[in-house]
N, C-alpha and C positions, 0 to 999 in steps of 0.2 A: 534721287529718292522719289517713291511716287507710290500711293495708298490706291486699292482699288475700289471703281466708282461705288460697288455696293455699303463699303464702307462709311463714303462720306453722303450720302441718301438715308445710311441708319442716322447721322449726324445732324443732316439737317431736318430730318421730321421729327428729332427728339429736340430741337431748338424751335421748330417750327411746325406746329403735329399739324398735318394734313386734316384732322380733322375739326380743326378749328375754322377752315375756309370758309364762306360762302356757298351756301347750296348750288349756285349759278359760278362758282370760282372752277378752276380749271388748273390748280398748282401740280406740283409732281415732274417727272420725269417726261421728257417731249422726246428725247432720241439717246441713244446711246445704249451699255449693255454694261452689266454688273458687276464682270470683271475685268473688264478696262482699267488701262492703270492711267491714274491720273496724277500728274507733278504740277501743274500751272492751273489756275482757276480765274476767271475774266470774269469781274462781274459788273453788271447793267441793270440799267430801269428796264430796257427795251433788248430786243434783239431782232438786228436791223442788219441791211448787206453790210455798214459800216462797222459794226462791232463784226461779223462773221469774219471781213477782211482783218481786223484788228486780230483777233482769233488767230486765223490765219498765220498773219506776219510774224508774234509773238509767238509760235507755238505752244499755244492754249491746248490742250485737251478737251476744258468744259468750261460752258456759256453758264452763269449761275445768272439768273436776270428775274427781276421783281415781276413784270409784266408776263403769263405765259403766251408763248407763243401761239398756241392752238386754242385762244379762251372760247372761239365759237365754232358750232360745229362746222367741221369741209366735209366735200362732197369729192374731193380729189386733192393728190399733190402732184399733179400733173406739172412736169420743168414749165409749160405752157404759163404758168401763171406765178407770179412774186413768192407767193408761200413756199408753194411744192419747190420752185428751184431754188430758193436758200435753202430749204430743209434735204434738198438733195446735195448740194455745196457740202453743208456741214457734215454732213452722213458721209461724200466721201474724203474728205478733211480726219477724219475719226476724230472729230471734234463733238462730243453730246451737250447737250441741251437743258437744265434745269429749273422750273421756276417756283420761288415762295412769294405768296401773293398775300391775299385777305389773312390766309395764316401766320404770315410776317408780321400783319399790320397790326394786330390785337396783342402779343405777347410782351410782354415786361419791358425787354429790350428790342421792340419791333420800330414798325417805321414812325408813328405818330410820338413813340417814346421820344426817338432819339432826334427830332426834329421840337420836342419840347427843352431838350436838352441844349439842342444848339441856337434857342434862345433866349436861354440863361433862366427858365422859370425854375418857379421854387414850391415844392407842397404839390409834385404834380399826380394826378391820379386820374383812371379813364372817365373822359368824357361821358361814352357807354358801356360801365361794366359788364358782363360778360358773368359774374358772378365766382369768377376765381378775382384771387387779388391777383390785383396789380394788371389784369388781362381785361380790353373790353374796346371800342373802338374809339378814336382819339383821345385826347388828352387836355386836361385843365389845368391851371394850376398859377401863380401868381409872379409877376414881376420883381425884383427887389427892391424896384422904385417905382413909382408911378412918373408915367410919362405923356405927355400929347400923343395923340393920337396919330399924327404925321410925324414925329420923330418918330416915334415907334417903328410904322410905315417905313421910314430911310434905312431904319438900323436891318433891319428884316432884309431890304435890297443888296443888303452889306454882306450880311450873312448867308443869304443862297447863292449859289451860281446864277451867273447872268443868263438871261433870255430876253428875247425881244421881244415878248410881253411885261416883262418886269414886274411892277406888283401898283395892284388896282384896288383904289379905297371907296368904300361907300360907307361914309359919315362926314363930322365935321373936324377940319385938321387939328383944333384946339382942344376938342374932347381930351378928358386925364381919363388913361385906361390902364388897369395894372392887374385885374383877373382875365384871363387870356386863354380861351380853348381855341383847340384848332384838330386839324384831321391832315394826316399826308393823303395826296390825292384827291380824288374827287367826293366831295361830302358837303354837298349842301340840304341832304337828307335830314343833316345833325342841324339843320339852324336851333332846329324847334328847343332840341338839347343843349345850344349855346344858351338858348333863353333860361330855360330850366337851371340851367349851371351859373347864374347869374352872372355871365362872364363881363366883360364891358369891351370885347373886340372875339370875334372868330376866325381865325385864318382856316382858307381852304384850299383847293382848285376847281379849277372848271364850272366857277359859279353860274350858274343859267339867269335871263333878265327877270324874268317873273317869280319867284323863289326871293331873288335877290331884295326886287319891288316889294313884294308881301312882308318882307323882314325890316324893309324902311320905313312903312307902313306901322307897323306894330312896334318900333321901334319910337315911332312919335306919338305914339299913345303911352309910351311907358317915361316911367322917372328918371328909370336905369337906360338909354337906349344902348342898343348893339350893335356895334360897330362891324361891318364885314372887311375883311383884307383878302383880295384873290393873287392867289402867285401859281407860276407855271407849276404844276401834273407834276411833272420831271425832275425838277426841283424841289420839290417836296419830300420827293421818296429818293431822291440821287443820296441826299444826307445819310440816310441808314447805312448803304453799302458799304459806309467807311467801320462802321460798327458793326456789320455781319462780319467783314474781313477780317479784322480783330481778333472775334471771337473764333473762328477759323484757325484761324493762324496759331490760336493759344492751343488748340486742339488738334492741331495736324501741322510741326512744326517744320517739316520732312516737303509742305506741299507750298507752293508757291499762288498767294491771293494780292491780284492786283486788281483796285478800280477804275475803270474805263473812267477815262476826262472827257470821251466824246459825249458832245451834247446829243441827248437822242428827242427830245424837246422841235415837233415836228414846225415852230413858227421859226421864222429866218425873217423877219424884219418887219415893222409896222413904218403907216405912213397918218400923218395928220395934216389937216389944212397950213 
């Protein structure tokens, strides 16, 4: 059994309205054509020659993946270079290409929801509203218990997939923290909105040093300070895909949604004195 591609495109920009992206965001449709018939759906953070081969081998029809593929502008997809010869691979595979990005990440059930979800808050609501409910980027919301701050930290490495960055703290291990914003992906933009949300820990990725410094800083001037937790990119927004396939699944029960286990998380090992 298998629904054709323009089908499931009316599906996901009515779960994921394209218009909710990023002015700079790049979501939508990367290859493929509208009436394609599609039975298998592969979905990923990334899409990389590992997931194309996984594609491949599985006979996937379509890449559903958070990350688009083409977020900046090319000037060619000449085979001569990484992009153009995946994106020629997959083309002749009649494998297409989809990606919801910034407009996944703000909706009810998008990526910072369902990463608030899996771990275990309560009372959650956007970080930065957006001004529909329940839509806006990351997400706040409260523990059921109040915990140290490095327990919390452990439980956190317990609950994402492993990477070999694992998850990095800046505060101190004994702080009790039990209001908790956080952002899938990279959002250290939101500090200022963790402060604002009086949280007492913000989970992110890809925290930058200075960003980070400034917020330790202004952290020892306050009563309340703010705790930062950084965990891999990957790992952040990997959690949703188990929730977009779901709701997939409940909608198109005819179409087969598996999520990729490959790490697409580009660090492979760290080294310490």
């Amino acid at each position: 059994m298998s629904v054709e591609l323009s089908h499931l495109i009316s599906e996901f920009e009515n779960l994921w309205p394209i218009e909710g992206a990023e002015s700079w965001d790049n979501p939508g449709l990367v290859s493929g054509y509208g009436n394609q018939r599609i039975s298998r759906v592969l979905l990923s953070v990334d899409v990389t020659g590992e997931i194309l081969g996984e594609a491949q081998d599985g006979e996937f029809d379509l890449v559903l993946a958070h990350h688009p593929y083409l977020l900046r502008a090319v000037q060619t997809i000449s085979e001569s270079n990484p992009k153009g010869a995946l994106l020629a691979k997959a083309i002749r595979s009649d494998i297409s290409i989809y990606a919801a990005h910034t407009n996944a990440d703000i909706v009810e059930a998008g990526v910072s929801h369902a990463l608030a979800q899996a771990f275990g808050l309560e009372n959650i609501e956007p970080l930065v509203p957006s001004g529909s409910q329940n839509v806006g980027h990351g997400r706040v919301g409260s523990l059921p218990k109040a915990a140290k701050l490095g327990d919390f930290a452990r439980s956190l490495a317990k609950i994402l997939p492993s990477t070999a960055s694992g998850v990095r703290v800046s505060g101190n291990y004994e702080q009790i923290v039990q209001r908790v914003a956080l952002c899938g992906g990279a959002g250290d933009s939101f500090i200022g909105n963790a402060f604002e949300a009086q949280a007492d820990v913000y989970v992110t990725s890809d925290l930058r040093h200075h960003p980070t410094q400034d917020a330790k800083e202004r952290s020892g001037l306050n009563q309340n300070p703010l705790a930062l937790i950084d965990v891999s990119h990957w790992a952040s927004e990997w959690i949703w895909l188990e929730v977009a396939a779901a709701q997939l699944a409940s909608i198109f029960p005819n179409v087969q949604f598996v999520v990729s286990e490959i790490r697409t998380d580009p660090w492979d090992f760290t080294v310490t004195q």
